[in-house]
PLY file of the C-alpha trace (Angstrom):
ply
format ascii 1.0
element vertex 487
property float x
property float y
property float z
element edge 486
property int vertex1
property int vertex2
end_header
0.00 0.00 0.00
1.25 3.32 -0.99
1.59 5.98 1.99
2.41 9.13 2.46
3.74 11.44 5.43
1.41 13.48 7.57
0.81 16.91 5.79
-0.69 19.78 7.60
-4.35 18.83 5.98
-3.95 15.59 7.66
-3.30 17.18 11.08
-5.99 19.71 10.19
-7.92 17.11 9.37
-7.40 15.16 12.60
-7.52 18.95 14.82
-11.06 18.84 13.07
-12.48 15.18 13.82
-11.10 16.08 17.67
-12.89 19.48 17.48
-16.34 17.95 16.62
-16.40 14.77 17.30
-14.32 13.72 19.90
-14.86 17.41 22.02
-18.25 17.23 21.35
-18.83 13.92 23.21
-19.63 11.54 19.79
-17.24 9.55 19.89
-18.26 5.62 20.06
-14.83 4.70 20.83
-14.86 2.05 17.52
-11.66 2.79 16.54
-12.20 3.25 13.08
-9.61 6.15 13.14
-6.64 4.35 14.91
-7.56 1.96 12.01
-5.97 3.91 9.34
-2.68 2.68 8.70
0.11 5.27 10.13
-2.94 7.01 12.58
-1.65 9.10 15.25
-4.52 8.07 17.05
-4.93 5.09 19.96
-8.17 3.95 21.46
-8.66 4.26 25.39
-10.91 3.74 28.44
-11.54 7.07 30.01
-12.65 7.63 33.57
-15.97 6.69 32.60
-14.97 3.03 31.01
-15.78 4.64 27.47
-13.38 3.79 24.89
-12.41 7.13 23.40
-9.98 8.39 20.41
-6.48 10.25 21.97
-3.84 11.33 20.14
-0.19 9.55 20.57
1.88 12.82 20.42
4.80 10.40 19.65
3.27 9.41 16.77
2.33 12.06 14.83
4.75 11.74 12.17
4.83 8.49 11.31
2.97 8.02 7.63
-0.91 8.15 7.17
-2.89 6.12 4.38
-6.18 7.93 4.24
-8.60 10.60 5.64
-9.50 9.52 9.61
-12.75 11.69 9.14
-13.76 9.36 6.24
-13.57 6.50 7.89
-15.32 7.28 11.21
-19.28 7.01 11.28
-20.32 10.11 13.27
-18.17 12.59 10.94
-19.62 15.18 9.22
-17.11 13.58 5.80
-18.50 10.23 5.66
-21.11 8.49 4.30
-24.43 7.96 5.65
-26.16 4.32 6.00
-28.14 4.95 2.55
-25.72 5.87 0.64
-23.20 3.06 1.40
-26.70 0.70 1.71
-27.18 2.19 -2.28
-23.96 1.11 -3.24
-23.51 -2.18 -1.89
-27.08 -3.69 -2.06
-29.22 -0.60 -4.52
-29.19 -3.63 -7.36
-30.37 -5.90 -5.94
-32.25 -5.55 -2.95
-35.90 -4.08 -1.88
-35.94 -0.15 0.07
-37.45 0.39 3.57
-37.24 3.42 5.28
-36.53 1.87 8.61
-34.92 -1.12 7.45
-32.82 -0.03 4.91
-32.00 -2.70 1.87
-33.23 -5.94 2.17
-33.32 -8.92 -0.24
-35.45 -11.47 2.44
-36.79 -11.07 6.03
-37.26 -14.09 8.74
-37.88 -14.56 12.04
-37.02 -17.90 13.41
-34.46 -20.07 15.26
-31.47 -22.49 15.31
-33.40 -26.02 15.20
-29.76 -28.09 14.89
-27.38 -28.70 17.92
-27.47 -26.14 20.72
-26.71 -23.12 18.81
-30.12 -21.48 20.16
-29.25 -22.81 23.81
-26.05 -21.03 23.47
-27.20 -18.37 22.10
-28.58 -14.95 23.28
-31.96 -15.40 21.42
-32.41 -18.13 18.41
-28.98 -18.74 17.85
-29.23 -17.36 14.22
-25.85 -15.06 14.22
-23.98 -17.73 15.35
-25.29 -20.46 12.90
-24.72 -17.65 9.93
-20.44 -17.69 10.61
-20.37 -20.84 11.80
-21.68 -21.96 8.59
-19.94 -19.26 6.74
-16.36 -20.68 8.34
-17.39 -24.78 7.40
-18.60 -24.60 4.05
-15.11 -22.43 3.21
-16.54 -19.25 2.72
-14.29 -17.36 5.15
-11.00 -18.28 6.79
-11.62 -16.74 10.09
-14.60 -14.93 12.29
-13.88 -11.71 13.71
-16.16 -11.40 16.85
-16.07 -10.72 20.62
-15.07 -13.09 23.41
-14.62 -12.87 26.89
-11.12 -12.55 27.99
-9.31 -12.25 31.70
-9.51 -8.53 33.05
-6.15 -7.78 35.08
-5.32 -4.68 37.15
-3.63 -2.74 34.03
-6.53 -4.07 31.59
-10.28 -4.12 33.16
-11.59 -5.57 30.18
-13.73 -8.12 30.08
-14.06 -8.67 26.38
-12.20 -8.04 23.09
-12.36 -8.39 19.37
-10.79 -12.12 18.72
-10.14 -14.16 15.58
-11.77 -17.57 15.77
-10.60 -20.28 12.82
-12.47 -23.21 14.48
-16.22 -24.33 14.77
-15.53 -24.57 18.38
-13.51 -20.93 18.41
-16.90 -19.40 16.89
-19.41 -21.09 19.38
-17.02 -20.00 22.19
-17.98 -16.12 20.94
-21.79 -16.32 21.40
-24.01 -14.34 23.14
-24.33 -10.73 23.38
-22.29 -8.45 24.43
-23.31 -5.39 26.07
-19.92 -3.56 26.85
-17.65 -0.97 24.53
-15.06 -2.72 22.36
-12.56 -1.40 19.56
-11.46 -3.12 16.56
-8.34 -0.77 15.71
-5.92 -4.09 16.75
-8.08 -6.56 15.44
-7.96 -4.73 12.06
-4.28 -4.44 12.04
-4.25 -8.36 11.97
-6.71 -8.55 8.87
-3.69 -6.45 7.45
-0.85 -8.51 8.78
-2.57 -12.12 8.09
-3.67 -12.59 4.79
-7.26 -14.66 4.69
-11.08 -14.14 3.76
-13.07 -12.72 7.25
-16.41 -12.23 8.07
-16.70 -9.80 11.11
-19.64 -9.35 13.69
-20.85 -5.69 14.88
-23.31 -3.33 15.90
-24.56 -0.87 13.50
-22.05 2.05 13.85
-19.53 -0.41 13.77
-20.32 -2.27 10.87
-20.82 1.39 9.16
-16.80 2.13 10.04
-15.91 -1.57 8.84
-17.75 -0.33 5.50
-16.14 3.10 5.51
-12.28 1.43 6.12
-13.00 -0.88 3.30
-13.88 1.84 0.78
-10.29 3.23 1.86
-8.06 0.53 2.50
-8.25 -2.29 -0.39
-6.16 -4.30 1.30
-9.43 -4.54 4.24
-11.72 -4.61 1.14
-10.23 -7.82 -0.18
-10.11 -9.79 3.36
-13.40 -8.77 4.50
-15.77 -11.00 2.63
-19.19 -10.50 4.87
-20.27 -8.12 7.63
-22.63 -9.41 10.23
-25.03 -7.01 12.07
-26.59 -6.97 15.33
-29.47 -4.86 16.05
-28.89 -2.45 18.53
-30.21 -0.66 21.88
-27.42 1.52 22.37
-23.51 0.86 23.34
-23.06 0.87 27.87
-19.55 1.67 29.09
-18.33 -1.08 31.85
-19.99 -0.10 34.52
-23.09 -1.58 32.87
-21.97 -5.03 33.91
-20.11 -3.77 37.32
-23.57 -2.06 37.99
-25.39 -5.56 38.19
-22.33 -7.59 39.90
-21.89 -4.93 42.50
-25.96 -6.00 43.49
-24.72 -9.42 43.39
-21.99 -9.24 46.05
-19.28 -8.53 43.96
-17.33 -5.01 43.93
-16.39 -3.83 40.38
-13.15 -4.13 40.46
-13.47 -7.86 41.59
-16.05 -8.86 38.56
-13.94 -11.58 36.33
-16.87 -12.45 33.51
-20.74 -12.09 33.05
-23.42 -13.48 30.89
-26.01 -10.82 30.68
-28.23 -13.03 28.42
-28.35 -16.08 30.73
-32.21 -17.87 29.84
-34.27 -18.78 32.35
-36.37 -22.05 31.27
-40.11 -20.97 31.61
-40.07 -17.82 31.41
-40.66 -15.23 28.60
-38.26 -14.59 26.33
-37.42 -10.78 27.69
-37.44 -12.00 31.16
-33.73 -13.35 30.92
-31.03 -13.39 33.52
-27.83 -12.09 34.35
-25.02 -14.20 35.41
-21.92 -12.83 37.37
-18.59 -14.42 38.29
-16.11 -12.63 40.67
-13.88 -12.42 43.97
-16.04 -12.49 47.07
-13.77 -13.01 50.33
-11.06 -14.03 48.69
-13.50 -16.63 47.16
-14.42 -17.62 43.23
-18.36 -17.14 43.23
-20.87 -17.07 40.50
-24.46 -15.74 41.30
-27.47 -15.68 38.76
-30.43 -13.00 39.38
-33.26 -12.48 37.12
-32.22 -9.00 35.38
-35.94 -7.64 35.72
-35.58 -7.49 39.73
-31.67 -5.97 39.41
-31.70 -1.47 39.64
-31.47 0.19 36.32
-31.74 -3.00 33.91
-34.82 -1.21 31.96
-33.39 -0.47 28.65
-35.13 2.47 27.99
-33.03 4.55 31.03
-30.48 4.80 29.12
-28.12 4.37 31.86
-24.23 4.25 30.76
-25.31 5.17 27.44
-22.57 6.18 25.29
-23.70 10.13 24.03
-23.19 8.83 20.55
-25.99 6.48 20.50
-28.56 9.44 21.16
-27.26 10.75 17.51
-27.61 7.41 15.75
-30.33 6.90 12.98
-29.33 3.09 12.43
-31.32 0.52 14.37
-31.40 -2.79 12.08
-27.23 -1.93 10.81
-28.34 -1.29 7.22
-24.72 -1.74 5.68
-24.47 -5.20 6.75
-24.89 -8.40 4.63
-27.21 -9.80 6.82
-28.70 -8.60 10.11
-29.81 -10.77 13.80
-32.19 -9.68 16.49
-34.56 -10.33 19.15
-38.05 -11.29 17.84
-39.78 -8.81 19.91
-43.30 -9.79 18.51
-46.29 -11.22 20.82
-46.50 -14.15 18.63
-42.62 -14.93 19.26
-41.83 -13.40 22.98
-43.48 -16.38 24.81
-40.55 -18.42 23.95
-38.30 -18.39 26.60
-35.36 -20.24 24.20
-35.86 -16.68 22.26
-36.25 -16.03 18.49
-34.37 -14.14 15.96
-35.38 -11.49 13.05
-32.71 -11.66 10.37
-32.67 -9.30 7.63
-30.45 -10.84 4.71
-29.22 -8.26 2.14
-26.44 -11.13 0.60
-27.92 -13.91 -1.84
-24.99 -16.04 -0.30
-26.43 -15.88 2.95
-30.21 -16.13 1.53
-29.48 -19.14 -0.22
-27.60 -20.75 2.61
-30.53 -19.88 4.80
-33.05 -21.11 2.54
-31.30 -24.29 2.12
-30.75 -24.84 5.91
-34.86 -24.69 6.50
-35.07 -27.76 3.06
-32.56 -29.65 5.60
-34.71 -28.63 9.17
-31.80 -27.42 10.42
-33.46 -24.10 10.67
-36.88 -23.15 11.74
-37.65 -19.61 9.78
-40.74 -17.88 8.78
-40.91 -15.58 6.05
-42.07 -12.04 7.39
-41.87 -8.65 6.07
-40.31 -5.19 6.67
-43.24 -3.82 8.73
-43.17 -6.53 11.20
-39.22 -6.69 11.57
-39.59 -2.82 12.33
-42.04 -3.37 14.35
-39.78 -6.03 16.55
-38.14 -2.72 17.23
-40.91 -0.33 17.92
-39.39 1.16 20.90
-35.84 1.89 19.24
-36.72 2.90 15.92
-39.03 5.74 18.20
-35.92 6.90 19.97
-33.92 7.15 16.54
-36.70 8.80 14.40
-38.39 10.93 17.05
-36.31 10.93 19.71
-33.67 12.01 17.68
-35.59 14.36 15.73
-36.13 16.31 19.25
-32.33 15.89 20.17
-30.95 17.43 17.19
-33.69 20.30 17.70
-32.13 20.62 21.17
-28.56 20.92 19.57
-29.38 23.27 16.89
-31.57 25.73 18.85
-28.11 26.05 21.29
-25.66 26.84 17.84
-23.97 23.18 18.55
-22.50 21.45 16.29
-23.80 17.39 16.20
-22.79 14.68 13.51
-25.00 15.08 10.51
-28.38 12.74 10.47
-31.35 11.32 7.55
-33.45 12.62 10.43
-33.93 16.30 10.31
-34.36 18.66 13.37
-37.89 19.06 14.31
-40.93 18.86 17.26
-43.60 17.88 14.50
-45.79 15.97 16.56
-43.74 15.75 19.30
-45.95 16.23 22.92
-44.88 17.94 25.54
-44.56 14.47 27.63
-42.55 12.98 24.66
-40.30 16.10 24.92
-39.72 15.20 28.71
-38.63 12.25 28.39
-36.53 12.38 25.71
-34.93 14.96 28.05
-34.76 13.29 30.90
-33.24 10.04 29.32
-30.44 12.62 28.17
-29.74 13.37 31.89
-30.11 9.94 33.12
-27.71 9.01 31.01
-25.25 11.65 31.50
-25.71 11.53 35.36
-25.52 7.50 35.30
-21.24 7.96 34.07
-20.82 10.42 37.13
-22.95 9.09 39.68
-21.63 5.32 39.77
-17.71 6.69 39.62
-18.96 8.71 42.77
-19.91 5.55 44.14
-16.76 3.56 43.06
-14.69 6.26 45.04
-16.92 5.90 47.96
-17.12 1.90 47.67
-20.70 2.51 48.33
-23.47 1.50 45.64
-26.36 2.91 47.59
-24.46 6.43 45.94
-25.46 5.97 42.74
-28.90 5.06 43.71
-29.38 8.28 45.24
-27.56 10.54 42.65
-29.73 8.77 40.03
-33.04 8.52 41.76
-34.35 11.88 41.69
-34.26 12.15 37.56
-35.59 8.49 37.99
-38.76 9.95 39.74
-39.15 12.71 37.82
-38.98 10.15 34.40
-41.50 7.82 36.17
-44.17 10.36 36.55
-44.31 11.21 33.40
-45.86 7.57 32.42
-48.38 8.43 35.62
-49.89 11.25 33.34
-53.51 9.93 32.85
-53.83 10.53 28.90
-50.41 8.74 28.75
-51.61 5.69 30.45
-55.02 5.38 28.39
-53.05 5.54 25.00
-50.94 2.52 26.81
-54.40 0.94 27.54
-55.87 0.78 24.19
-52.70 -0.22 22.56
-52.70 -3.41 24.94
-56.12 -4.04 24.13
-55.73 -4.03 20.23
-52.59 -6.32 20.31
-54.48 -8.92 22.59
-57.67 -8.32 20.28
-55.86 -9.24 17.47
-53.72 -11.34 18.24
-57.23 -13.65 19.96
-59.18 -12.56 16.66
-61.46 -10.39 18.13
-61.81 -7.40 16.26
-61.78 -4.18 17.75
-64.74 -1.61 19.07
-64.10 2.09 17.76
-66.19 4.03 19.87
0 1
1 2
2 3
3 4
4 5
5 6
6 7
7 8
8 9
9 10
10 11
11 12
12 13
13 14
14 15
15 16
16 17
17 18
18 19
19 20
20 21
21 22
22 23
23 24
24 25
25 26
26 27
27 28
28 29
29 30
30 31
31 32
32 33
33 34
34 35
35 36
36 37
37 38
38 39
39 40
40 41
41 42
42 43
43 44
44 45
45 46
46 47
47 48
48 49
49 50
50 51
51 52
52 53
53 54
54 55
55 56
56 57
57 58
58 59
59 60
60 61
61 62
62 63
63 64
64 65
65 66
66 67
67 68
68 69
69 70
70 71
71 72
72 73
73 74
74 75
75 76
76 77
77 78
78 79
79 80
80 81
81 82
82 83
83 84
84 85
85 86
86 87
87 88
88 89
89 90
90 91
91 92
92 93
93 94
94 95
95 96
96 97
97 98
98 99
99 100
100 101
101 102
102 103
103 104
104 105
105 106
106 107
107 108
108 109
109 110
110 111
111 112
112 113
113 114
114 115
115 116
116 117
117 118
118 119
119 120
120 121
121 122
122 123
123 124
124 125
125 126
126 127
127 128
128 129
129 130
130 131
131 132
132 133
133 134
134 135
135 136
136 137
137 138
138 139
139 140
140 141
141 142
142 143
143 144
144 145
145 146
146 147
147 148
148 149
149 150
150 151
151 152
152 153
153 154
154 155
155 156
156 157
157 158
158 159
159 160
160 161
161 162
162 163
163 164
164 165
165 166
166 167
167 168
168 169
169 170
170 171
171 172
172 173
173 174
174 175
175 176
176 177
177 178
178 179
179 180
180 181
181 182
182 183
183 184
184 185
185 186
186 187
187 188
188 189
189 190
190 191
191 192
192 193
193 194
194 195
195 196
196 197
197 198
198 199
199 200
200 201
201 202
202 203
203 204
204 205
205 206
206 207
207 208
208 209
209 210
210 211
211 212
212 213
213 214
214 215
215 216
216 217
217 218
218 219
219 220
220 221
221 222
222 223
223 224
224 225
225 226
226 227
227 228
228 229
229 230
230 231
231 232
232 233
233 234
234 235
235 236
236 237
237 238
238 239
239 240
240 241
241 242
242 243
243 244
244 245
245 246
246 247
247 248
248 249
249 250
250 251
251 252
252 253
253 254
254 255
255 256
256 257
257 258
258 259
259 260
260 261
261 262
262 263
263 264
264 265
265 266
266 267
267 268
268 269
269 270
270 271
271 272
272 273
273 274
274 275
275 276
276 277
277 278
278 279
279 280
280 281
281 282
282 283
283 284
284 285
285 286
286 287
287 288
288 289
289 290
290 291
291 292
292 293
293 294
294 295
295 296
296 297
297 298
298 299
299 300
300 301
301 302
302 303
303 304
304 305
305 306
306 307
307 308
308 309
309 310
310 311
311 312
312 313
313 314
314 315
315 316
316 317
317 318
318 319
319 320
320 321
321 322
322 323
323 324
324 325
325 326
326 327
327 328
328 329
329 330
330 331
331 332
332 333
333 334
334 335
335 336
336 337
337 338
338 339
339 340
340 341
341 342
342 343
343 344
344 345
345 346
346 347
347 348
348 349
349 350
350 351
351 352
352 353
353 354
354 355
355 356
356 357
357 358
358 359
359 360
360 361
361 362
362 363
363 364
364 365
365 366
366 367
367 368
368 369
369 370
370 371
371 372
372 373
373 374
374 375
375 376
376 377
377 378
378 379
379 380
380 381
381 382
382 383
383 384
384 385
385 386
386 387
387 388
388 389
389 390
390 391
391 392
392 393
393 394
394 395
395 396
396 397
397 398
398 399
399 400
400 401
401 402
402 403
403 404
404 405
405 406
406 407
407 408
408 409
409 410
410 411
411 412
412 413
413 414
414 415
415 416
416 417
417 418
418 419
419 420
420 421
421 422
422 423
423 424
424 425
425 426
426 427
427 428
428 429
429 430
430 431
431 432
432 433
433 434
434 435
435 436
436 437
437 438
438 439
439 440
440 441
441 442
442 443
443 444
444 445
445 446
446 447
447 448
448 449
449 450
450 451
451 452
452 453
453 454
454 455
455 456
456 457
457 458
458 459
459 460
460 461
461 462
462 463
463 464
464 465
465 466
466 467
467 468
468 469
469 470
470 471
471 472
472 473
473 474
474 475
475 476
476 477
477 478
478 479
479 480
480 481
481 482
482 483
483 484
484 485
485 486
């Protein structure tokens, strides 16, 4: 690969992704930037266990292959979703506004070995590499696995290369905890191979963006994998739940936080912790519903990034896994996938799978996988329309969006929310540092409670909680067949 020395647009250019996006609190901590061969720029946890972008002063002239702006997915130089979506699947694949491309849509499970018993939900995302690695597709999987935190390196997971059927199954479940991929991609460089690699959304966008820039990336990386996403926690996510468990955050050594509990509904999952108590090895498994601040929709340790991301279903991906969050799917407690396949290698391997029964998959369409993800296409469409509002009526600059500024619509309860969530969030990152300091989680339960009150009360208002009502009434109407009174 031809390079070429830093030039003053570069450092301008790197001044000006620090100025906006780094200053300005977007940052995902991806990586995508330290990616770029001869980057200045290293990936660490800050006080807050965010992965963030920092400059290596020492490196800054070393020799730099391409634009750092272009390749990282909150920019205001890089592509959006769409157009990257246009050019990889425009030809051949069907439009949705919420889903992006899409060439076939499922919902469905793993019905072969215990792929869906090791999984998070049906098992699907592992099935897709594992498949993708044994019939000779790929050489290797890039995903995450759990690794041993030490007192220099809290982490409890990491980007790893798996070449084995066993390698890939090890890598299951999700994840719900910041990772980088700037080392990872330096060994697609260094090791010559065909990879598939696993992501969330914005991550999968940066893979896309490096592989329009680096051909060398663009050769090795034969399929990107996408996981529908919530939003990205920093690690006090999983030290907030082993800390109610008994175990102090700096003495948490792994955690499941998708464990399934047999009998119960799919959504009603467990977390599992393993860590030091009394000098002791102990592993403790609570049912996440009853464990403080598991509700999704808080927000807590909520990277600011996420609140600016108009990407639920990761539309540049080949093909996409989720939770079936439907009625006629949640039951399950063994939990069931959408997949959104934009790849007619991976549709034909699916479709081929179901002929053998090693996969149980029903054909559904766009609405309904949308709809699997009511909740966080509302925070990324409206909730994000109100944000950027909130950014642009104070002269701040924020990463550009396919959702435009505006309170269309909007009530004045939405507007609260959408607010408060904003502070929760922010307040979570202080709050439980304030209570690592003090070795005292009852701190961050007070810090936090007061927003948590004032968040709650909104749902009490009376209007609110009728529209709730009647929603629950037509879903149970229809899905028991009784049609529905419009008085």
């Amino acid at each position: 690969m031809v390079t070429k020395e830093i030039t003053q647009d570069h450092i301008g250019e790197i001044a000006t992704l620090f100025n906006t996006v780094v200053d300005g609190g977007y940052c995902i901590g991806c990586g995508a930037c330290a990616s770029v061969s001869g980057s200045p720029i290293q990936m660490k946890l800050d006080d807050y266990g965010r992965f963030k972008a920092t400059v290596d002063q020492s490196a800054v002239q070393s020799s730099l292959s391409t634009s750092v702006q272009s390749v990282c997915p909150f920019s205001s130089s890089s592509l959006n979703e769409t157009q990257i979506g246009q050019e990889l699947f425009g030809n051949k694949c069907e439009y949705n506004d919420k889903i992006g491309y899409h060439l076939a849509t499922y919902a469905g499970y793993v019905s072969e070995d215990d792929f869906r018993d090791r999984g998070s939900s049906g098992g699907m995302g592992t099935w897709i590499v594992s498949n993708l690695l044994s019939q000779g597709l790929v050489d290797g999987v890039i995903h995450i696995h759990q690794r041993r935190p030490s007192e220099s390196d809290p982490r409890l997971f990491q980007y790893h290369l798996s070449t084995t059927p066993e390698q890939v199954r090890d890598g299951a479940k999700s994840r719900y905890y910041p990772i980088e991929m700037s080392e990872v991609m330096q060994l697609v460089r260094t090791q010559p191979g065909r990879y598939a690699i696993v992501g969330i959304p914005c991550f999968i966008k940066a893979v896309r963006l490096l592989m329009r820039a680096d051909s060398v990336l663009a050769e090795r990386i034969q399929f990107c994998i996408g996981l529908v996403c919530g939003h990205l926690k920093s690690i006090h996510f999983a030290e907030m739940f082993a800390w109610q468990c008994g175990i102090e955050p700096s003495k948490l050594l792994a955690i499941d936080f998708r464990k399934k509990l047999p009998g119960r509904d799919a959504s009603k999952y467990g977390v599992e912790v393993t860590g030091i108590i009394d000098d002791q090895v102990v592993t403790k498994t609570s049912p996440v519903n009853v464990m403080y601040g598991y509700d999704w929709g808080l927000g807590f340790f909520k990277y600011k990034a996420c609140d600016y991301c108009d990407d639920v279903v990761a539309e540049t991906a080949d093909v996409v896994v989720g939770d079936a969050w439907l009625p006629q799917y949640v039951q399950d407690s063994q939990g069931t996938n959408v997949v959104v396949v934009r790849h007619p290698i991976i549709r034909n391997m699916l479709e081929e799978a179901v002929v053998k029964g090693q996969l149980h998959l029903e054909r559904i369409d766009a609405q309904e996988v949308a709809s699997s993800q009511n909740s966080g296409f509302r925070h990324r469409r409206e909730g994000l329309a109100y944000r950027l509002h909130l950014a642009e009526s104070k002269g701040e600059w924020h990463p550009p969006k396919r959702v435009k500024a505006s309170l269309k619509g909007l009530s004045k309860n939405f507007q609260k929310r959408q607010s408060l969530r904003i502070l929760m969030a922010a307040e979570s990152h202080i709050a439980f540092k304030d209570a690592v300091r003090d070795r005292d989680f009852s701190v961050f339960v007070q810090k936090i409670e007061p927003l948590l009150r004032q968040y709650r009360a909104l749902y009490d208002d009376p209007l609110l909680k009728r529209m709730v009502w009647q929603i629950k009434g037509f879903v149970k109407n229809l899905l028991t067949g009784k049609k529905t009174s419009h008085k």
